[in-house]
C-alpha positions in Angstrom: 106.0 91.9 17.1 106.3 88.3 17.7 103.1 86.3 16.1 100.3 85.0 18.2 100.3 81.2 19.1 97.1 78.8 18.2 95.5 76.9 21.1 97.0 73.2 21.1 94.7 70.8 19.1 94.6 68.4 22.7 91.8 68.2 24.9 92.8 68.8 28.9 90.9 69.4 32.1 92.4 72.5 34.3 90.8 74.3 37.3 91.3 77.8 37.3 91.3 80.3 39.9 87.4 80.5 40.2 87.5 76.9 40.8 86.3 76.1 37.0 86.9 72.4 36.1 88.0 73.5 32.3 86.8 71.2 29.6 86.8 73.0 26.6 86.0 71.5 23.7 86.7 74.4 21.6 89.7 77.1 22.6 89.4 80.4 20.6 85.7 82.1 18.9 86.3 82.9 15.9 83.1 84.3 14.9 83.0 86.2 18.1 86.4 88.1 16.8 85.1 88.1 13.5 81.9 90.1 14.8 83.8 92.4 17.0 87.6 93.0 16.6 88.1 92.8 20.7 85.3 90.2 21.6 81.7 91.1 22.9 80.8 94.0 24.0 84.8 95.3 23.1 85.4 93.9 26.7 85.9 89.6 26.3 87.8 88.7 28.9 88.5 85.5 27.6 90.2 87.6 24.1 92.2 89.7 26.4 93.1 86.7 28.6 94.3 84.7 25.6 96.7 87.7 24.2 98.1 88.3 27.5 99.9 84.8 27.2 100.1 85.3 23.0 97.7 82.8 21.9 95.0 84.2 19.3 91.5 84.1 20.2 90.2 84.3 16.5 91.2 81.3 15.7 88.9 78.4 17.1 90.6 75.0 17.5 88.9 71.7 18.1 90.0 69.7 21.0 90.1 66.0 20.6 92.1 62.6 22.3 94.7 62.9 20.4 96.1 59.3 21.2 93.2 58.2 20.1 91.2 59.3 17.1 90.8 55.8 15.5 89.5 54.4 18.7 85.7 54.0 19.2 85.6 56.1 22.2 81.8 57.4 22.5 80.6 54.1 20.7 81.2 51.8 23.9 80.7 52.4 27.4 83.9 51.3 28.3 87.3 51.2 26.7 90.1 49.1 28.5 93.0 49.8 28.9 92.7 53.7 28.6 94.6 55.8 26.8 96.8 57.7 28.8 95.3 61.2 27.9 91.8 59.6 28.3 92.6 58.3 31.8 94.1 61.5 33.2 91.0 63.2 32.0 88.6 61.0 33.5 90.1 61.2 37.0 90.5 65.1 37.5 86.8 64.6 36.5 86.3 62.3 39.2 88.2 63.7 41.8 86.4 67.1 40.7 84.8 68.5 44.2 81.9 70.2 42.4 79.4 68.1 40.9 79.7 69.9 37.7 82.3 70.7 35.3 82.3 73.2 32.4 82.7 73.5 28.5 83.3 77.1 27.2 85.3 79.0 29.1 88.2 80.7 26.9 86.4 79.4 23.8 82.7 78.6 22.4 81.8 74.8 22.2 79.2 76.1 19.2 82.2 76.2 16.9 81.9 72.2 16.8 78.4 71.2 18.3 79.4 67.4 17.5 82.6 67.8 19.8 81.1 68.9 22.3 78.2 66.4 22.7 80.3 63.5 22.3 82.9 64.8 25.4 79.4 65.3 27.3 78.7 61.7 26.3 82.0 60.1 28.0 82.6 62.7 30.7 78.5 63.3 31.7 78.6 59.8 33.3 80.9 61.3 36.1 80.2 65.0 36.7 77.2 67.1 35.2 78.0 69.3 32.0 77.4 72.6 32.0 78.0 74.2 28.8 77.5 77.7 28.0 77.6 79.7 24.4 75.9 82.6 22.4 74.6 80.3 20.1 76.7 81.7 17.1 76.1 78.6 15.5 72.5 76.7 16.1 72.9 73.4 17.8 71.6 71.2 15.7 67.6 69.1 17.0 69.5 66.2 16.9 72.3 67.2 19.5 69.4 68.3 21.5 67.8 64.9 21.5 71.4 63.3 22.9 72.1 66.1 25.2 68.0 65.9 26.7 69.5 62.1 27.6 72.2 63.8 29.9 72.1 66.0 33.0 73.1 68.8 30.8 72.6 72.4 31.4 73.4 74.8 29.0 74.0 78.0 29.5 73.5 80.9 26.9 75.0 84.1 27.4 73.0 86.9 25.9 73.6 90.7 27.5 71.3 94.4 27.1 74.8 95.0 25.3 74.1 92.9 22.4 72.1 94.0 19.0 68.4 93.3 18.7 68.8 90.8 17.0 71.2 88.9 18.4 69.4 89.2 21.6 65.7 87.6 19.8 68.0 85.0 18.5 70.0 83.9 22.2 66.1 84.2 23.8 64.8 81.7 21.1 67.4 79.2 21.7 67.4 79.5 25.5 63.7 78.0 25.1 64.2 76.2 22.3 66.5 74.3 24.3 64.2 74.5 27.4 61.4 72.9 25.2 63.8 69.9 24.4 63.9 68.8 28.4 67.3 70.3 28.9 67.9 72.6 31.6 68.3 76.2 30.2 69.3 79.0 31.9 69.7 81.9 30.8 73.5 83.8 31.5 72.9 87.5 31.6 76.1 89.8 31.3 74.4 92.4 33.7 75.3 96.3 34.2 74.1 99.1 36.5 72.6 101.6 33.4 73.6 105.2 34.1 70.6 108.0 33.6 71.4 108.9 29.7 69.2 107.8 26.7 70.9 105.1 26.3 71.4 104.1 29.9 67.5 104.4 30.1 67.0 102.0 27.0 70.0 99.1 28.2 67.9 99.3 32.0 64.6 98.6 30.4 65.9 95.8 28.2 67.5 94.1 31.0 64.2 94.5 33.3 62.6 92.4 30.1 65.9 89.7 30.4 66.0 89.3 34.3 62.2 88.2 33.6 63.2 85.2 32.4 63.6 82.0 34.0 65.7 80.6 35.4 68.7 83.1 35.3 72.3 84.1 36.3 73.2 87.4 36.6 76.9 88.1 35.6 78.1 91.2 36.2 80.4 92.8 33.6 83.7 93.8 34.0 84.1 97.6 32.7 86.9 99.9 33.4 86.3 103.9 33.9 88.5 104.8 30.9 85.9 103.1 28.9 84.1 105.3 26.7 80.5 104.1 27.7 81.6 104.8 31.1 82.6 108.1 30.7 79.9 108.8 28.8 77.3 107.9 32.3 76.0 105.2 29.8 77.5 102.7 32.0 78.1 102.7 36.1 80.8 100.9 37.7 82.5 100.8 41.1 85.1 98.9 42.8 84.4 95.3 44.5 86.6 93.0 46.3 86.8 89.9 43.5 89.3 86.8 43.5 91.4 88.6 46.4 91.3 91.9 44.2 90.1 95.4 43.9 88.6 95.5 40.6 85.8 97.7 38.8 82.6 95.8 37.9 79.4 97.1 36.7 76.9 95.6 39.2 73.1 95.7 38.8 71.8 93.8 41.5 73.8 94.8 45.2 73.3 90.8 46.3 75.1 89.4 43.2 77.7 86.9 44.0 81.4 87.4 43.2 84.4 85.0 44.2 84.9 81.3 43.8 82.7 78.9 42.2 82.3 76.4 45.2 80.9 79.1 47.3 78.6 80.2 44.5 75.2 80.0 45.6 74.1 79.3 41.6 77.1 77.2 40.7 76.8 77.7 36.8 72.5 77.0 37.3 73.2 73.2 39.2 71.4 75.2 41.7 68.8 76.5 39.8 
């Protein structure tokens, strides 16, 4: 068995087939892995995504201006002339049709907090940043106060699937950060709770999440050989998604599925 590849060390901006303007300051969650051996909830589609093409998702890698690293790039405004990684960056950000790009898509930005903010920094001035995380490691106040400077919006993913505790942890940073003057929202990994114990317990702990405000609900993506489906914990059906059939837990009958730029909450811009 040929050995998993590590994310390149080089920052890049890529739109995927959602539409996602990719920023990611961090590739990989290692603590994620190291919590649970397939990702959260045993499903992380960004795990599975990254061993379909042999990269290893337990390994997070910073990504940085490589060209670079002894330039003062989020010290001055302006840096002439560019650095040709640098300049290609800025541009797809420019030329970015949504007025928002993202940071933590196949990785968590938490795994370097001082990363992230700087590339918010430089990039912020051109398209809005919307990061989003599970918190595995706090941000620190002082982030806070730089990112409450910024249109920011951050994002935190929390789920009726997660422990207790992580749960009162995600809900004290989502208003932790909504007390510093940044826009939290909070990113709820939704399901439709079957009609056994435990499907009765996950439906009244999401009633409690889909309380707060604002939210996103994100439907997870389950398939029926899953044990908690089988089990009637969990309900899914099939939805048209991306020009596909696939099976998706959904909660709420008027959640939206396909491309970002027709997304009514576009990553909470909207909100």
């Amino acid at each position: 068995m040929c050995a998993l590849k590590t994310f390149s060390p080089t920052l890049t901006a890529t739109i995927n087939k959602k539409g996602v303007l990719d920023i990611d300051t961090v590739k990989g969650c290692t603590m994620g892995i190291s919590k649970y051996s397939n990702g959260c909830y045993n499903l992380c589609y960004a795990n599975k995504l990254a061993k379909t093409y042999g990269f290893d998702f337990s390994k997070s890698i910073d990504r940085e201006i490589i060209e670079s690293k002894q330039l003062p790039l989020f010290k001055e405004k302006y840096l002439k002339p560019l650095v040709p990684q640098m300049k290609h960056i800025q541009n797809v950000v420019k030329k970015h049709t949504l007025s928002w790009f993202r940071i933590g898509t196949m990785g968590d930005p938490c795994h370097n907090w001082m990363l992230t903010v700087k590339i918010c920094e430089w990039l912020g001035e051109f398209r809005i940043p919307v990061i989003v995380t599970k918190h595995w490691l706090t941000i620190p106040d002082e982030y806070l106060d730089r990112l409450a400077r910024l249109k920011v919006i951050i994002n935190t993913s929390i789920s009726p699937l997660d422990s207790d505790d992580e749960r009162e942890y995600r809900l004290n940073q989502f208003n932790r950060i909504k007390a510093s003057n940044i826009k939290s929202v909070l990113r709820i990994v939704s399901i439709k709770p079957g009609r056994t114990k435990l499907g009765k317990r996950l439906l009244d702990i999401q009633n409690e999440l889909f309380k707060n405000k604002p939210i996103i609900d994100n439907p997870l993506r389950i398939q029926p050989s899953d044990n908690r489906v089988k089990n009637g914990d969990i309900l899914t059906g099939k939805y048209y998604d991306l020009n596909a059939m696939k099976y998706i837990s959904v909660a709420n009958k008027d959640v939206y599925l396909g491309i970002c730029s027709e997304c009514p909450d576009q990553c909470g811009v909207n909100l």
